[in-house]
ZADRENDO-348559 format. One record per residue (C-alpha): residue number from 0; x, y, z. Coordinates in steps of 0.001 Angstrom, whole numbers. Example, Ala and Ser with C-alpha at 12.3 -4.5 7.8 and 13.67 -1.06 7.14 Angstrom:
# residues 2
0  12300  -4500  7800
1  13670  -1060  7140
END
This chain:
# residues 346
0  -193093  178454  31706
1  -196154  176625  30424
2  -199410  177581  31136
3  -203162  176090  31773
4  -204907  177838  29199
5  -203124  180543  26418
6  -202632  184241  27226
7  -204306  186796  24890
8  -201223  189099  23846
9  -202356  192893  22406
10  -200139  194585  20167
11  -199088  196818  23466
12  -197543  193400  24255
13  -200072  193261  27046
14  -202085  190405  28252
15  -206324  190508  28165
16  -207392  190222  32048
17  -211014  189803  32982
18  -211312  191768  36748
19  -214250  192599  38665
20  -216679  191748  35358
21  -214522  194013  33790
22  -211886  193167  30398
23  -208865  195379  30366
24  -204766  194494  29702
25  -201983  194723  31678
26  -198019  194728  31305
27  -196563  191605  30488
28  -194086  191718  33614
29  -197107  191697  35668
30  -198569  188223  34643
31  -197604  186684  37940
32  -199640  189016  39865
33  -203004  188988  37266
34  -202705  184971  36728
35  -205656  183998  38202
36  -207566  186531  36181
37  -206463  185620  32854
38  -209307  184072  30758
39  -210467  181146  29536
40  -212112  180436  25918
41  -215078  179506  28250
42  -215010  183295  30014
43  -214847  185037  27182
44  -217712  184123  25628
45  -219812  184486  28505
46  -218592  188007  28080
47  -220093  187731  24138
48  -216591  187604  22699
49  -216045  185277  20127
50  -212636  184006  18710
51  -212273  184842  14793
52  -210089  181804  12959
53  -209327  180433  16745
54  -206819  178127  14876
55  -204587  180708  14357
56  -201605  182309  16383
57  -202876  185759  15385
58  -206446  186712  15144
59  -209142  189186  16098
60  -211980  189063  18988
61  -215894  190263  18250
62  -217945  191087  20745
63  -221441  192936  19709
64  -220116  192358  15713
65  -217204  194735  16217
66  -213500  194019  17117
67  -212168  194222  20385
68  -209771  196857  19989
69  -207038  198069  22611
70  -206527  201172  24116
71  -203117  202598  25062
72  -204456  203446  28527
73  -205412  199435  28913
74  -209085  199610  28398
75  -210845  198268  25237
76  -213144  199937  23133
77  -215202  198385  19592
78  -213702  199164  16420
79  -215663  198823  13354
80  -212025  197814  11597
81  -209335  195664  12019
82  -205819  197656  12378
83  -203220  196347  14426
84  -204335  197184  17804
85  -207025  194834  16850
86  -205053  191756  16617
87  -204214  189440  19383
88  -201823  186795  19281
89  -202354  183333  21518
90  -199317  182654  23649
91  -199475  179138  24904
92  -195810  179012  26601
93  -193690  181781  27721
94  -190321  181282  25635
95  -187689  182985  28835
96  -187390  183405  32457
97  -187765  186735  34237
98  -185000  188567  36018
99  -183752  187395  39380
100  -185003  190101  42149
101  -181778  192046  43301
102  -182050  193135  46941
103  -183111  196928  46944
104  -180596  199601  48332
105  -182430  202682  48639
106  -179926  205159  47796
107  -178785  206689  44590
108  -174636  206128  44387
109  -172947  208689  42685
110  -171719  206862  39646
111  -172195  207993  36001
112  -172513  204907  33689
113  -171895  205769  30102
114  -171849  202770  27013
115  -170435  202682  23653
116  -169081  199738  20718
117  -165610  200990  21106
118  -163120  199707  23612
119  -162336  202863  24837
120  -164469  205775  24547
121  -164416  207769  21019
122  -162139  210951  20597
123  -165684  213081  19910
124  -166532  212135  23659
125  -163513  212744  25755
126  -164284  216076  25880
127  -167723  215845  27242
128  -166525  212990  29555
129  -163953  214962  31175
130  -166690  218103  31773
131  -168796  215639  33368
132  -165802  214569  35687
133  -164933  217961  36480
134  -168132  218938  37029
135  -168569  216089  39418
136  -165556  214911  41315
137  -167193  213204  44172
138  -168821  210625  41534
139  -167331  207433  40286
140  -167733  207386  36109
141  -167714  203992  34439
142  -167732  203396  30656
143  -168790  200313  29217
144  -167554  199042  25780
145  -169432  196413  23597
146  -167792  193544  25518
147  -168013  195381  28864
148  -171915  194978  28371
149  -171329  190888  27441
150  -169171  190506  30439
151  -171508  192304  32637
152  -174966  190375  31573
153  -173573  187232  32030
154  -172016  187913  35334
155  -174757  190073  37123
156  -178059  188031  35634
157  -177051  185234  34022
158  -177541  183153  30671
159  -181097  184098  30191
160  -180875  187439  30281
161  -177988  187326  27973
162  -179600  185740  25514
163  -182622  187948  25349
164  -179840  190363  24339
165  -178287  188681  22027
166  -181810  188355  20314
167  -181278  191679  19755
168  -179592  192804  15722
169  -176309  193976  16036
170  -177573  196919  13947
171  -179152  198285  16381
172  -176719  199500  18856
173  -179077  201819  20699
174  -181501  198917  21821
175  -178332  197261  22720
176  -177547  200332  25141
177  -181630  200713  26188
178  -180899  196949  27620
179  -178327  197687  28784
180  -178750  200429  30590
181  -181766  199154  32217
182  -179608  196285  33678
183  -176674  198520  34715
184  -178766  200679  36839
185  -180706  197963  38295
186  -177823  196294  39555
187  -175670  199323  40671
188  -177729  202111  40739
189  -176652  205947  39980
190  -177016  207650  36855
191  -176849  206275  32974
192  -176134  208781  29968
193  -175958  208489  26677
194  -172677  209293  25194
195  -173598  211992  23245
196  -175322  213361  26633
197  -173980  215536  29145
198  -174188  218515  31886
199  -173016  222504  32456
200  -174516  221644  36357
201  -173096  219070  39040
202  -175124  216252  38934
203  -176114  216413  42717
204  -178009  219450  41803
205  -180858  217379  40221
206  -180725  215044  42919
207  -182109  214807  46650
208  -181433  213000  49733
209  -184326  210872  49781
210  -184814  209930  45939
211  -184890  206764  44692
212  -186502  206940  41014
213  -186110  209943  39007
214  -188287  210547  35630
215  -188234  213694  33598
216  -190364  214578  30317
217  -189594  216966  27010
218  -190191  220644  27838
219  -192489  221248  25030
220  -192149  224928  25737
221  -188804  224581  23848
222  -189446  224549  20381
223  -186245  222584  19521
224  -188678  219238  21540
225  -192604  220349  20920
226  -192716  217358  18720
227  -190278  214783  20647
228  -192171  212057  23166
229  -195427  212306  20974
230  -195937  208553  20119
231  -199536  206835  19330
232  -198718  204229  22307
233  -198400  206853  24897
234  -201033  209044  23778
235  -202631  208543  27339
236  -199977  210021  29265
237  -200111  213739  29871
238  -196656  215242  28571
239  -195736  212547  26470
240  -193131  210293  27434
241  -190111  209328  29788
242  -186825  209841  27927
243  -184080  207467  28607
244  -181002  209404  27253
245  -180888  210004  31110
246  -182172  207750  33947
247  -181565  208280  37398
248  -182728  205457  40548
249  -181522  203312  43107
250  -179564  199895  43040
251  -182318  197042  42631
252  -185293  199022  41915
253  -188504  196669  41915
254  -189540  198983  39213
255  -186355  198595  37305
256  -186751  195178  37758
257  -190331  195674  35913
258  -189120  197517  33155
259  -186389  195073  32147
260  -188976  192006  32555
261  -191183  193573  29994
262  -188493  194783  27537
263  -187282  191331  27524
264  -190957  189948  26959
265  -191212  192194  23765
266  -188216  190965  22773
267  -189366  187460  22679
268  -192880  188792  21382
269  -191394  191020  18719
270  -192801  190252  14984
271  -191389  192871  12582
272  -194978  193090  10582
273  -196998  194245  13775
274  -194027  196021  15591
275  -192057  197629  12650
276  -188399  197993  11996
277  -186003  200393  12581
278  -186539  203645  15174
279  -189953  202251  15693
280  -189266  198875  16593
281  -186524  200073  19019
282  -189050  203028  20462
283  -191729  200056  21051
284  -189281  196889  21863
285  -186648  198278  24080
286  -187148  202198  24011
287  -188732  204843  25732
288  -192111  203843  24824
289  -191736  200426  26789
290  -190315  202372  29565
291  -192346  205080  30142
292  -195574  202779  29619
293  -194039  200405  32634
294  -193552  203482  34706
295  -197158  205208  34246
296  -198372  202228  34895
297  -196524  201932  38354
298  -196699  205909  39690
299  -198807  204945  42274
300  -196986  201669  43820
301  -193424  203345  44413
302  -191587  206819  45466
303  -191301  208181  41815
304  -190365  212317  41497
305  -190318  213715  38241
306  -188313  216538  37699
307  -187347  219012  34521
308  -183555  217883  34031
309  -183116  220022  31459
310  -183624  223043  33494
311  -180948  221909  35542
312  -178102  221644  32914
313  -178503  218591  31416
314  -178767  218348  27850
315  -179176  215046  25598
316  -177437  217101  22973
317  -174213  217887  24442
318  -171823  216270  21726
319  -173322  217006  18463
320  -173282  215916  14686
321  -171893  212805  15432
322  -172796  210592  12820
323  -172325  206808  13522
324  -171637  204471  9814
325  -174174  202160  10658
326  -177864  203954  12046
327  -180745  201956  13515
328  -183400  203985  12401
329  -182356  203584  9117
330  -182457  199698  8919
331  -184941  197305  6883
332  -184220  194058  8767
333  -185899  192653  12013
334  -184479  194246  15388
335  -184951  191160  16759
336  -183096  188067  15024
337  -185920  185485  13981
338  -184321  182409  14725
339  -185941  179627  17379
340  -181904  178692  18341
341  -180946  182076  19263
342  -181277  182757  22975
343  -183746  179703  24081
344  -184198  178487  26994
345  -186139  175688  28864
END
């Protein structure tokens, strides 16, 4: 997709809007719908801002001497130093396609979607599997191996989408399964797990008749999470943020549909000096921190109930000390392979 004039990209891999006289940024996935108020070299300096080293793809913008600096909550503020939230890179063409819109089906299916390397699912799990079963014999479960996930990308959404994932290092298996995931319950709704995550309560009682987008938060009251969902880019957000070991919504979810258009936009947008490696490039890239930023900013357009799961038997932590030979968080390479051949498309 090129464009009339470049987009301003923030570190939050937002875009700088001008609205109403006033300069704020806004998801990625959202460009469509703020187009005609991205600005022009021309608007921003009748706003005072000026362009340090315009010639570059990464710079900084002064207004009143001081650098335009962005906020997690997607205002701006005047820093008297240059960090990263400070930086802005120009983006003059946008590299990938969003998702096809699936047609909405507002009703959560009982199905339990569950994704791991292996073929089959590991012996540590089969346990834990067959307790959710049990516990849940109405619902369909579904596990997904390495090559399920291939298969299943390229069938439901296509090329494109399959080659933002295969941007992705094979090193790090859980952003793997957080794009996954987001795809699998966008096309067939119901509920997504991690493997090591599980249940002592049926599954229906967490849900109700009329949802269609369930979010839960840590329960900082247990000392085990006062720390967890804690993260710089979220600091807005009033109980920190959105875990994904569990998500729960409806087949074709516009807001879904969001979430996986702006993972796949900081995929394309990832650079390993401004966005880290290991555990916190995957938080930022494909993570919870993506998600739960994409769903604050949304609580108001769509039917979203947030509920404590884990005061209703679920537990991220059901299989434990399972310890996998190769962990992301430990890694020192990109998560994102830096190659123009991988993935592109016209």
């Amino acid at each position: 997709m090129d464009l009339d004039h470049p987009i301003f990209l923030t570190y939050f891999f937002t875009v700088l809007i001008i609205q109403d006289d006033r300069i704020r940024h806004v998801d990625f996935c959202d460009i469509k719908e703020y187009g005609a108020c991205l600005p022009t070299y021309e608007q921003l300096s009748k706003h005072g801002i000026t362009v340090l080293n315009p010639r570059d793809d990464t710079f900084l913008l002064l207004q009143h001497d001081r650098f335009l600096s962005a906020r997690p909550d997607g205002t701006f503020e005047l820093a008297t130093k240059a960090n990263w939230w400070e930086e802005f890179r120009r983006i003059s063409t946008v590299p990938f396609k969003f998702i096809q819109e699936k047609t909405y089906s507002p009703r959560i299916p009982h199905i339990i979607h569950q994704t791991d390397n292996a073929l089959r699912p590991q012996e540590c799990y089969l346990e834990n599997i067959k307790s959710l079963q049990t516990l849940n014999k109405d619902w369909e479960y579904k596990y997904y191996s390495e090559k399920d996930r291939l298969d299943f990308i390229y069938a439901y959404f296509g090329w494109d989408a399959l080659s933002a994932y295969l941007r992705l290092n094979r090193l790090y298996g859980a952003a793997q399964a957080d794009f996954f995931r987001y795809l699998c319950l966008y096309q067939h709704g119901g509920v997504y797990l991690d493997m090591k995550s599980g249940s002592t309560e049926p599954l229906s009682s967490v849900l109700q008749d009329d949802d269609h987008f369930v979010i839960s938060q840590w329960d900082w009251s247990i000392p085990e999470y006062f720390e967890w969902g804690k993260k710089a880019e979220i600091s807005h957000i009033e109980g920190g943020e959105y875990p994904i070991w569990c998500l729960i919504c409806a087949p074709g979810h516009p807001l879904m549909a969001k979430v996986i258009n702006q993972m796949i936009a900081n995929i394309f947008f990832y650079t390993p000096d401004l966005h880290g490696i290991g555990s916190v490039a995957t938080l930022k890239v494909t993570g919870p921190i993506v998600f739960t930023r994409v769903v604050f900013n949304n609580l108001s357009k769509y039917d979203i109930r947030k509920k404590n799961i884990l005061e209703k038997g679920l537990n991220p932590h059901m299989v434990k000390n399972v310890l996998r030979e190769v962990q992301y968080h430990e890694q020192v390479l990109p998560l994102v392979i830096q190659s123009s051949r991988i993935g592109d498309t016209e």
